[in-house]
C-alpha positions, 0 to 999 in steps of 0.5 A: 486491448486496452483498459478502456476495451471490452471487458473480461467477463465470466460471471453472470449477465447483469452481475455489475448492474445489480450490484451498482446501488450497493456499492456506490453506498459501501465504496466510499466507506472503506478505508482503502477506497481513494475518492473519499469526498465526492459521490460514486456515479456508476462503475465500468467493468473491467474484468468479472469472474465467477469463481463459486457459483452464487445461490440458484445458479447451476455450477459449471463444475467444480476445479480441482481442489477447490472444494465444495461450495455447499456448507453445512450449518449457519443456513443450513446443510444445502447452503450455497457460497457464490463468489465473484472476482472483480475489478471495475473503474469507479466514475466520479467527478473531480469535485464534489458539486453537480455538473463537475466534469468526471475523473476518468476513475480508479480500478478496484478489486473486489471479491464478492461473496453471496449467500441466501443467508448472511451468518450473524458473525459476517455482519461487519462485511456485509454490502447489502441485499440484492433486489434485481438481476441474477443475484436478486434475493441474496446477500452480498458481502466482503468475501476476504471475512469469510473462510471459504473464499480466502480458503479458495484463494490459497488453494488456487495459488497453490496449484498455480491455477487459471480462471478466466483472465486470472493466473495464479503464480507460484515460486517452486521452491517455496511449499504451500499446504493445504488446510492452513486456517485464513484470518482476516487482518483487521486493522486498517489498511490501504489494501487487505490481509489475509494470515493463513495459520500463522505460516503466510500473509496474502496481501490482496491489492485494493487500488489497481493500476496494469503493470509492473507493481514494485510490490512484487517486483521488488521483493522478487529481486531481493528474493534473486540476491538473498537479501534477507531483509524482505520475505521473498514472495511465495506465490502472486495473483495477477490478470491477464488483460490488455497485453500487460500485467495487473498484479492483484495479490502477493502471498509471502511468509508470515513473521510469526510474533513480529512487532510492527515499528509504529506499535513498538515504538509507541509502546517503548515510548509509553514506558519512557524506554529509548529506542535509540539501539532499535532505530539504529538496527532499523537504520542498518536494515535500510541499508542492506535493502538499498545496497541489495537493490543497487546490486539486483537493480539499475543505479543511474547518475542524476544530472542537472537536467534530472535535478532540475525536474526532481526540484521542479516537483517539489517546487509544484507540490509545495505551491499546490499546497500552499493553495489547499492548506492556507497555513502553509502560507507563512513558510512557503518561502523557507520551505522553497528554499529547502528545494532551491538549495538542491537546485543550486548545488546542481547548477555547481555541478553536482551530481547524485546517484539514484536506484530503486528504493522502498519509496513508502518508509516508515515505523508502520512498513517495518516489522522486527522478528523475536530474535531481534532482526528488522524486515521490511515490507509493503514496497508498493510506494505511495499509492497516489503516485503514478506507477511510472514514477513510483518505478522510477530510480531515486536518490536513497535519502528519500527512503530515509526522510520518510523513516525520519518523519516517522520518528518524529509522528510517533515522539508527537503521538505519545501521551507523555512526549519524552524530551529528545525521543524523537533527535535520539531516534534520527541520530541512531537510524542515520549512525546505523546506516552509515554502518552498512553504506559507509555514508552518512546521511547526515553529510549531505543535508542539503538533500537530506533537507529538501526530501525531508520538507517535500515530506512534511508538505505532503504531510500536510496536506493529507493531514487537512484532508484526512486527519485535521487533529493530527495537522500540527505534527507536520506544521511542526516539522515545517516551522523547523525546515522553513529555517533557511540553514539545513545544518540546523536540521537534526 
């Protein structure tokens, strides 16, 4: 089966259907949600899945361990909890005027809770009120806010259950307990978070594409090879559909008192304090992941054949950039030249090595522990990638490009920039790495330069899109990389 074949579905007959007017509204609102810019035209179900049954529907029975769903207070001592797992493909056009032909649409995963009453403290997850179909009368919200839902979640992955065409995975080794209290993580996100007591994190996977999603894959192999570096994952969710794998969610120890790397370099930052000892641990951390991954993972020679199709991208990505953001236009070809540099130096006959990788690095995917130590998480990729390629083995400089732009977004983003913050930061990330690897990344900046540019030039274009105020931290980048020699590249 396919994802295009008949869906999976639990729940109640017209569930999707009703639902439809409300979520085209709430969709296009949250963060996570990919097609900001163009209208929501109606969704295709692929999996629906009760797994609380909504107000003035007859419980089929309730599972071992997961409860009961009636609550006592908020609406009263009969209150019913529903809630319904989906995962539905969103159709919309591929550009925002009438009669444009439809993208074929990304899957989400939802959780749906529903109740007759919808408690004053759930307000913010509220979808809307549902007027037709099996759940006419009730309100429906963002289950992930609510305790009981998340409770339900836990405790499915604890006793490794199965529900419909969903499985939840557990590592034996690692021990769940019971009654651990969920708290929404509230930040923005590209997914969702759940923090259960302080003891575990579940990340709920909001953009779904079947699979092996590097987000599990990775860790799970880091976990094999005792690399410290990366919480190894407790338990996953995943759906059995079509033949192959979706993954869904990925429950790992939480790192109580972490520090995210964006927010402490910002802090350190603020009170003018170096960060150069931090960003050479960082840097020291990255290798350690890389030289697990090499050793767990498959590491492949690129040759000129390869290199050409990895400088023929950045080529493509740089031309389709220059056309959405017309001030990228005075540096295209200082820019080019970062790519075809590389491309000469492979038509010489050089060659690099690639492995698996982070392939998302930055200050934000970084958490440093109390006692000092780096960890490393979120090894989804860049989410707008194709999966495929977001597998696919790369050369390591391109996780340290990205961390090296990061260094320079959070010199641009203080209220008072500290002269040579952001040098300082690069120069300590790269000692560091070579501490471990014995390679320095600076000893190569032909390749050094041209994944640093294929970096900014994303940057951009996000940045236009998304963030226009924000636009002129990588046009700077960009004015510098232009500069046809890459040994003037810190």
């Amino acid at each position: 089966m396919s994802e295009a074949a008949t869906p999976f579905v639990t729940a109640a007959p017209g569930l999707l259907a009703s639902l439809d007017p409300l979520l085209r509204e709430w969709l296009p609102r949250q963060r996570w949600f990919a097609g900001k810019g163009r209208p929501v035209t109606g969704f295709s179900p692929i999996a629906a899945t009760e797994l609380l049954p909504a107000p003035g529907r007859p419980a089929p029975g309730l599972r071992p361990g997961t409860g009961d769903p009636r609550e006592q207070g908020e609406a009263g001592p009969t209150a019913r909890l529903g809630l319904y797992h989906l995962l539905v493909r969103v159709r919309q056009p591929l550009v925002p005027v009438p009669g444009a032909p439809e993208h074929p649409g990304d899957c989400y995963q939802l959780l749906i809770g529903v109740r007759e009453v919808l408690p004053p403290r759930l307000a913010p997850a509220l979808i809307g009120h549902v007027t037709q179909g099996p759940l006419a009368g009730c309100t429906v919200y963002d289950a992930l806010y609510d305790t009981r839902p998340a409770e339900v979640l836990l405790e499915a992955l604890r006793t490794r259950d199965r529900i419909g065409p969903l499985r939840f995975h557990r590592d034996r080794t690692q021990e769940i307990r019971s009654g651990l209290v969920p708290r929404l993580v509230t930040a923005e996100q590209s997914n969702s978070s759940v923090i259960y007591g302080d003891t575990f994190i579940l990340k709920l996977l909001r953009r779904i594409v079947p699979g092996v999603n590097p987000d599990l894959e990775l860790p799970l192999a880091l976990a094999r090879e005792g690399c410290p570096r990366v919480p190894p994952p407790t338990a996953w969710m995943a759906a059995d559909l079509g033949g192959q794998p979706w993954v869904l969610a990925v429950l790992q120890p939480y790192v109580q008192g972490a520090a995210d790397g964006w927010e402490l370099a910002l802090r350190e930052l603020a009170k003018g304090e170096d960060f150069a000892a931090e960003a050479r641990a960082l840097g020291r951390a990255t290798a350690e992941v890389h030289t697990a991954l090499a050793r767990a993972l498959p590491v492949v020679t690129l040759g000129h054949s390869a290199l050409d199709r990895l400088v023929g991208g950045m080529v493509g990505r740089l031309e389709e950039a220059v056309h959405a953001v017309p001030a990228l236009r005075p540096y295209a070809p200082g820019l080019r030249s970062a790519f075809t540099a590389l491309g000469d130096l492979a038509a010489e006959g050089r060659s690099w090595t690639a492995q698996r990788v982070h392939g998302d690095l930055h200050l934000g995917q970084c958490l440093r522990a109390p006692d000092g130590e780096w960890s490393l998480i979120d090894f989804e990729g860049e989410p707008a990638r194709p999966l495929a390629e977001r597998r696919m083995p790369q050369p390591p400089v391109r996780d340290i490009a990205g961390m090296l732009r990061s260094f320079d977004y959070a010199a641009h983003s203080a209220d008072a920039p500290v002269a040579g913050w952001a040098e300082t930061c690069r120069s300590a990330y790269c000692t560091g790495y070579a501490e471990i690897t014995g390679r320095d990344p600076r000893t190569d900046p032909v390749m050094l330069r041209a994944y640093e540019t294929d970096k900014a030039v994303y940057e951009v274009v996000y940045e236009a899109r998304h963030r226009p105020g924000w636009l002129p931290v990588p046009l700077s980048a960009v004015r510098r990389l232009a500069v046809a020699d890459p040994t003037r590249s810190p």
